[in-house]
C-alpha positions in Angstrom: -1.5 -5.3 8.4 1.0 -5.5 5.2 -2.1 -7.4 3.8 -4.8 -4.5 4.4 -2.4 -1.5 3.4 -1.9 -3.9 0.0 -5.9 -3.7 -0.3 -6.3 -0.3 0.7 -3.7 0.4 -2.1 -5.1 -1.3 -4.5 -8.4 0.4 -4.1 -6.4 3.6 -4.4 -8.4 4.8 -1.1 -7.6 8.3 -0.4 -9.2 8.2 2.8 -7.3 5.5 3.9 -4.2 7.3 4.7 -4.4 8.4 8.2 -4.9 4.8 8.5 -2.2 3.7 6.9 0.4 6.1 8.6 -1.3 4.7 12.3 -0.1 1.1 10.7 3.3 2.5 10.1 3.7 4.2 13.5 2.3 1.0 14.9 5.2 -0.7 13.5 8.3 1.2 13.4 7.5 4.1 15.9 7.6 6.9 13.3 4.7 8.4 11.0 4.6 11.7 8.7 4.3 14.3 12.0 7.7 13.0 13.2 9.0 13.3 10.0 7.7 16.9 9.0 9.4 17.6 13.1 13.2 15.9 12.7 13.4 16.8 16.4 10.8 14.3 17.4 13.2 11.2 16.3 15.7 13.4 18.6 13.6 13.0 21.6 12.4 9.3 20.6 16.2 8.2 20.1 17.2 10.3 23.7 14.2 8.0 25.1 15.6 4.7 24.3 19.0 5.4 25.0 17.7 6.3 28.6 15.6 3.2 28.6 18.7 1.1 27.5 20.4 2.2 30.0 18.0 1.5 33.0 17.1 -2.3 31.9 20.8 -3.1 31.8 20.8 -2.5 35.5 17.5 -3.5 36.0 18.8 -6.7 34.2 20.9 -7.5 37.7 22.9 -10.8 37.8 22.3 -11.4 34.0 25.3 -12.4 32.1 25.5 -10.8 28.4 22.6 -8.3 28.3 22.0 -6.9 25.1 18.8 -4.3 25.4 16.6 -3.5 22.0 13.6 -0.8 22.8 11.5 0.8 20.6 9.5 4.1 22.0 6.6 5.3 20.7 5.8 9.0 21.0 1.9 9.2 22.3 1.5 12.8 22.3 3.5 13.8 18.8 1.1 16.4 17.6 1.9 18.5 21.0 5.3 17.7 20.8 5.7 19.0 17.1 3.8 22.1 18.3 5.5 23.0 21.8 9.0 22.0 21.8 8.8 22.4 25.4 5.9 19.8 26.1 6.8 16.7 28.2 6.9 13.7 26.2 4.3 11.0 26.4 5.5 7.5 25.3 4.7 3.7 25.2 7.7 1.3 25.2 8.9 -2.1 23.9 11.9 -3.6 25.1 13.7 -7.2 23.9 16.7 -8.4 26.5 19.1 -11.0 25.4 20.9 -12.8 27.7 23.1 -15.6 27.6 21.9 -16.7 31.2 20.4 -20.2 31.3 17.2 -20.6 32.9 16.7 -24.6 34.5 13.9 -23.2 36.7 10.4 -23.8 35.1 8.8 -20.6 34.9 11.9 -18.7 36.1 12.6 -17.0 32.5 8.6 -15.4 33.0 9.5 -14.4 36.3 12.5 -12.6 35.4 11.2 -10.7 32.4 8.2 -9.9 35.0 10.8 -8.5 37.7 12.8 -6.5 34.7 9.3 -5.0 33.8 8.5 -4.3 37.4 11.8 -2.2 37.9 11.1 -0.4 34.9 7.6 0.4 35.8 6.7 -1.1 32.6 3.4 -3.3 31.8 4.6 -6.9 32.0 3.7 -7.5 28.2 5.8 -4.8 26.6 9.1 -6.7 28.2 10.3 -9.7 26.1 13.7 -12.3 26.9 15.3 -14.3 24.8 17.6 -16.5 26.8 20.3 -19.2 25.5 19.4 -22.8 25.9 22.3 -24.3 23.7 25.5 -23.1 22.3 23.7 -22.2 18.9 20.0 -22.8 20.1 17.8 -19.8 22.4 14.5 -19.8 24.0 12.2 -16.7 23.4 9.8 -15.5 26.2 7.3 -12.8 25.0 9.3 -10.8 22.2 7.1 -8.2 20.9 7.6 -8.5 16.5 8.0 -5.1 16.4 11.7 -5.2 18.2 12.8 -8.9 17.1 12.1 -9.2 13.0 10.2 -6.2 11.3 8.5 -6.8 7.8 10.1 -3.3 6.5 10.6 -4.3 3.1 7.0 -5.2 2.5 5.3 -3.5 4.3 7.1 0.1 3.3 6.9 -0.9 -0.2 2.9 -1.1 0.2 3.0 2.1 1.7 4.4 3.7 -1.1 1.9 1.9 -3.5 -0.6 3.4 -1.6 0.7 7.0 -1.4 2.3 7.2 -5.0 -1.6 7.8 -6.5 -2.3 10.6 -3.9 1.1 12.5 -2.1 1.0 16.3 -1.0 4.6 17.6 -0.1 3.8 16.1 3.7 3.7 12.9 2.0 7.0 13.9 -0.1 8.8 14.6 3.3 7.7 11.2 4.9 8.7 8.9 1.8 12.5 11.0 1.5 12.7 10.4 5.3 12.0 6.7 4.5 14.9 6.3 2.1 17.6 8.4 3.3 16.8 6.2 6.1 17.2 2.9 4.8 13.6 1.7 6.1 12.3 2.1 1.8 14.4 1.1 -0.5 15.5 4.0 -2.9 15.6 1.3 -5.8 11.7 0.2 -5.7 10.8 4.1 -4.5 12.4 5.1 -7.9 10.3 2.2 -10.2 7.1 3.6 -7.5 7.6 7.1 -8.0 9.8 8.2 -10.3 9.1 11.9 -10.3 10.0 11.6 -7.1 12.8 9.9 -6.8 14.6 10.2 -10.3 16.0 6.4 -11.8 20.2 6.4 -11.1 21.2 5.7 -14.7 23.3 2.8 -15.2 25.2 1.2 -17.7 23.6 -1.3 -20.4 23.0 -4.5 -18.8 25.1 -6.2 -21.5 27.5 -4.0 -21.2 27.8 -5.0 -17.6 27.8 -8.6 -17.9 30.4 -8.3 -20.6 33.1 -6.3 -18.5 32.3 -8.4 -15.0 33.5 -11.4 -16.9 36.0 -10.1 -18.8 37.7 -8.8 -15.3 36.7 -12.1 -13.8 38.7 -13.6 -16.2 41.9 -11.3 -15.5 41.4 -12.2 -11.6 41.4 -15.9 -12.0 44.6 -15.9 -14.4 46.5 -13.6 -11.7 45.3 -15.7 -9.0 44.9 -19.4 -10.0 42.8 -21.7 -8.1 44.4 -22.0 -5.0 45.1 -18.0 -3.8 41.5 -17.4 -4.9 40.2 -19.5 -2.5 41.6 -16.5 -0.1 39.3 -14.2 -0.9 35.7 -15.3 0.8 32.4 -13.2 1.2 33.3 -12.2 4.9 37.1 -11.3 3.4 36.8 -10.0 -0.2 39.5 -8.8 -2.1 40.3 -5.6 -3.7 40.8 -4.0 -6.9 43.3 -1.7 -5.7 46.3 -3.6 -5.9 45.6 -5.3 -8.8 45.1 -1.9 -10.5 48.7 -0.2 -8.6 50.5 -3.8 -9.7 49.6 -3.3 -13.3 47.3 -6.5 -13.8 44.4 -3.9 -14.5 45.3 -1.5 -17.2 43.9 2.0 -17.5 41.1 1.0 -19.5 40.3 -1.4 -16.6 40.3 0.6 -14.2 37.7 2.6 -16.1 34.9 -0.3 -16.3 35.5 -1.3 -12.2 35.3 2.9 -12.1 31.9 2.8 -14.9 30.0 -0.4 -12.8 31.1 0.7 -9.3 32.5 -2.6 -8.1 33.8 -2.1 -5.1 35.4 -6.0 -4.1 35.5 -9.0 -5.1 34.7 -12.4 -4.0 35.6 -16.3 -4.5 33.5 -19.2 -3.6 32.5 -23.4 -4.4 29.1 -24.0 -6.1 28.7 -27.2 -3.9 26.4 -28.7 -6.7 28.9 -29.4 -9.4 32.1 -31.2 -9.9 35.0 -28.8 -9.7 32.9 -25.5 -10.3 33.6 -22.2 -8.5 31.6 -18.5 -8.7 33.6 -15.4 -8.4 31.8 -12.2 -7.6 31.8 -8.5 -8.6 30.0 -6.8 -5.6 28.4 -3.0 -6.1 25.9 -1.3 -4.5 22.9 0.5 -6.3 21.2 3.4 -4.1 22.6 1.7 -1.1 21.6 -1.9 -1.9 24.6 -4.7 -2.1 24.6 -6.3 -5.5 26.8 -8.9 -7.1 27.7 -10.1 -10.8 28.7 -13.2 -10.9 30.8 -15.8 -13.4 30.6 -19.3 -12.9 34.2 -21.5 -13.8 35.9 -24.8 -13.7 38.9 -26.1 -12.1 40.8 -25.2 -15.4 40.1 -21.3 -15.2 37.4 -21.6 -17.8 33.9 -20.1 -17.8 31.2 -22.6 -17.0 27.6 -21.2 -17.6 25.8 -24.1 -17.8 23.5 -25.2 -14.5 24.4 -28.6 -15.4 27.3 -30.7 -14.8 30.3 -30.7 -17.3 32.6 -32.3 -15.4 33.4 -35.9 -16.1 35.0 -38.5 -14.0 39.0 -39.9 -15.2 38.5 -42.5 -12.4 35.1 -44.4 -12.4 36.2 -47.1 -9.3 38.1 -44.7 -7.3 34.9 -42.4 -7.6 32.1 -44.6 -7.1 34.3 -45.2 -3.9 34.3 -41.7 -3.0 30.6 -40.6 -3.7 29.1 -43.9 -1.2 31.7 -42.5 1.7 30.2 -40.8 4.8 31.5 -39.0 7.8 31.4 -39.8 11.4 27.6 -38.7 11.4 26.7 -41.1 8.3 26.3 -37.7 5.8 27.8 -37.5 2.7 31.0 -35.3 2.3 31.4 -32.7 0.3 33.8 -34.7 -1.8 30.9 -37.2 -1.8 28.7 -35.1 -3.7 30.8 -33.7 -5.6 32.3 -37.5 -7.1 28.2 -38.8 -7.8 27.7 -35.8 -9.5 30.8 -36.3 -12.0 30.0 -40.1 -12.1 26.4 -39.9 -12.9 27.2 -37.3 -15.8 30.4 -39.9 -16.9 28.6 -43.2 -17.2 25.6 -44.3 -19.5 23.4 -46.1 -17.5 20.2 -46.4 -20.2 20.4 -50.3 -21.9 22.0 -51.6 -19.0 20.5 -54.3 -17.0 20.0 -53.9 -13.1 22.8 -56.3 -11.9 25.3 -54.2 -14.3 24.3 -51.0 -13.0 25.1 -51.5 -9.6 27.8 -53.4 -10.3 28.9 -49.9 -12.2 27.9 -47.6 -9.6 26.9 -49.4 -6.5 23.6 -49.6 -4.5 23.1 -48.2 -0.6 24.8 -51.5 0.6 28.4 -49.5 0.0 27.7 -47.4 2.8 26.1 -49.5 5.6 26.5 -46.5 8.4 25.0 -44.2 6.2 21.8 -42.0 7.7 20.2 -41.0 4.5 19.5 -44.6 2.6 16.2 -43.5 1.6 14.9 -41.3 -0.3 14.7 -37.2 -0.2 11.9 -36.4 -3.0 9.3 -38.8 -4.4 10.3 -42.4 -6.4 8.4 -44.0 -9.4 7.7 -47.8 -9.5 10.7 -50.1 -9.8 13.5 -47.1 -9.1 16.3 -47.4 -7.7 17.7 -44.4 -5.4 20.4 -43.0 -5.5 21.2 -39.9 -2.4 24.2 -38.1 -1.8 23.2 -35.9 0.7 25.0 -33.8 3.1 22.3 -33.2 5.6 21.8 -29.3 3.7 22.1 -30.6 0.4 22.9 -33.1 -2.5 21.9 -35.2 -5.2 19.1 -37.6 -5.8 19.6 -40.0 -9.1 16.8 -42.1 -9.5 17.2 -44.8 -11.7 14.3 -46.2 -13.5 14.0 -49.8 -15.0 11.2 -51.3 -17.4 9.6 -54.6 -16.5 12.5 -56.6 -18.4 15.0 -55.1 -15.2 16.3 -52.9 -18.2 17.8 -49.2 -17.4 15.4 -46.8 -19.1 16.9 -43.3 -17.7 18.2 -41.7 -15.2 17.0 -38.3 -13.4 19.1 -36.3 -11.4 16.9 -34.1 -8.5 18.5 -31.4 -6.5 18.4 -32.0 -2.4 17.9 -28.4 -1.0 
């Protein structure tokens, strides 16, 4: 469907749009008459909260119910007319239970007997049961209440209308962003007479200020408090600004970008490197600016390794180590990648190279001795891997057993 409204955009069809409204009540359960009658989404939300209701005791014995629905107003036209009308609706529903089924067949059984107590078609009932601590089976979910292409979808619809809107169009697409289902960013850049661009500050300007407060964090903070402040718990600017870290002046840049936390974290690809994050929002959407440093405090830009190794055995050591699965540590990765940017491989024969760095034989219990992206003739692998990510050096040799270069290929 997002592919058809695209063409139909493209072709700048002005019939097309009772088409393309159908696609986006299809989808979502809302179209242009709902949003010209505000009262409609009253009625549609009234609906589903009844609905809710009823399948969580339909539900029974199951433990952990959570109920999604979606109704779909059949008869809006009459409803936007006559206020008194009786509504007219389709329904989806998605129940999620953390009830095991062991029963074949007894997961479509009780999604059937769910639907039957509802007096709902057997199709329009979906279950999504848990089969693992971290793992679920899903029975018949309906896209349309598990994961909705908004984004995309939306943003084709306002191609489509930005070459031909009336004011009914005007009320849809306003509808659409106040309600977070377009994004008021990529309406703006659509339709900018419509939605007016949010000015903002330079880009440069930006850029400059988030590192120079980045900076000031990291020297109030050091390393190890940093480490403190994670996506899932940011840290303020508030107290830094009452304690008299910030001054006045910087307390009007966090004031000029909008940043509203801050955040610390490892980039797991380099020795010793960390990312600390100013997070904003633009027109409702989370953004982040972030500067990349090394152990020391210092800014690190580069998206290649700086670090260098002060220990060459007592790393090679580290970087072939593996945990009690056979994957490479953390520390593991983070050693090989230090190592392989310390030593000089190139000119050295094979027998001195992996008497240097070792070969696959220093970690006999480890699960990913082979390699992760493709090999050349006569290399010799390297892979530091953690089972989500890592290194791959490959190591190539001429015909004389001679180190030629080395190539360093991120596992992702």
């Amino acid at each position: 469907m997002t592919d058809l409204v695209t063409k139909i955009a493209k072709l700048k069809y002005a019939p097309g749009k009772r088409a393309i409204y159908d696609t986006v009540f299809y989808w979502f359960g809302f179209d242009d008459t709902m949003t010209a009658h505000p009262r409609l989404f009253v009625v549609k939300n009234i609906l589903e909260k009844q609905l809710n209701s009823r399948t969580l005791v339909a539900c029974g014995d199951l433990r952990d119910v959570k109920v999604r629905s979606l109704v779909l107003l059949t008869n809006r036209k009459e409803l936007a007319a006559d206020p008194k009308a009786e509504p007219k609706y389709t329904a989806l529903l998605h129940v999620e239970t953390n009830t095991r089924f062991y029963a074949e067949g007894s997961d479509e059984r009780k999604r059937k007997e769910i639907a039957a107590k509802l007096k709902l078609p057997a199709e329009c009932v979906g279950l999504t049961w848990r089969i693992a601590s971290n793992g679920f089976v899903v029975c018949n979910v309906d896209a349309r209440v598990d994961t909705q292409p908004a984004y995309f979808l939306m943003w084709q619809v306002c191609e489509f209308l930005r070459h031909n809107y009336d004011a009914n169009d005007d009320c849809f697409l306003r509808w659409a962003v106040e309600h977070r289902r377009l994004s008021r960013g990529l309406a703006s850049e659509l339709i900018p007479q419509l939605f007016p661009p949010v000015k903002r500050p330079d880009p440069a300007i930006h850029y400059r200020d988030a590192e120079y407060l980045a900076v000031k964090i990291f020297a109030h903070y050091g390393l190890d408090k940093l480490q403190q402040f994670t996506y899932d718990k940011p840290g303020s600017f508030k107290p830094l600004i009452d304690a008299g870290v910030f001054s006045k002046e910087d307390a009007a840049k966090i004031a000029l970008h909008e940043f509203k936390r801050f955040s610390f974290s490892k980039n797991v690809a380099f020795s010793r490197r960390y990312e600390l994050s100013l997070h904003y929002m633009i027109e409702e959407d989370h953004h982040s600016t972030t500067t990349g440093f090394n152990h020391l405090g210092r800014i690190v830009n580069d998206r290649k390794e700086t670090d260098t190794s002060s220990d060459i055995p007592a790393d090679v050591k580290l970087m072939w180590s593996v945990d009690k699965e056979g994957r490479s540590p953390q520390e593991a990765i983070e050693a090989a990648s230090r190592v392989f940017n310390t030593v000089k491989l190139e000119g050295l024969p094979r027998d001195k190279v992996v008497k240097l760095i070792g070969d696959v034989s220093h970690r006999p219990k480890g699960i990913y001795n082979f390699p992760f992206w493709p090999t050349g003739k006569g290399e010799m692998v390297c892979r530091f891997d953690t089972g989500a990510y890592g290194w791959q050096f490959n190591i190539r040799f001429n015909d004389k057993d001679i180190c030629t270069n080395v190539t360093r290929k991120w596992i992702h």
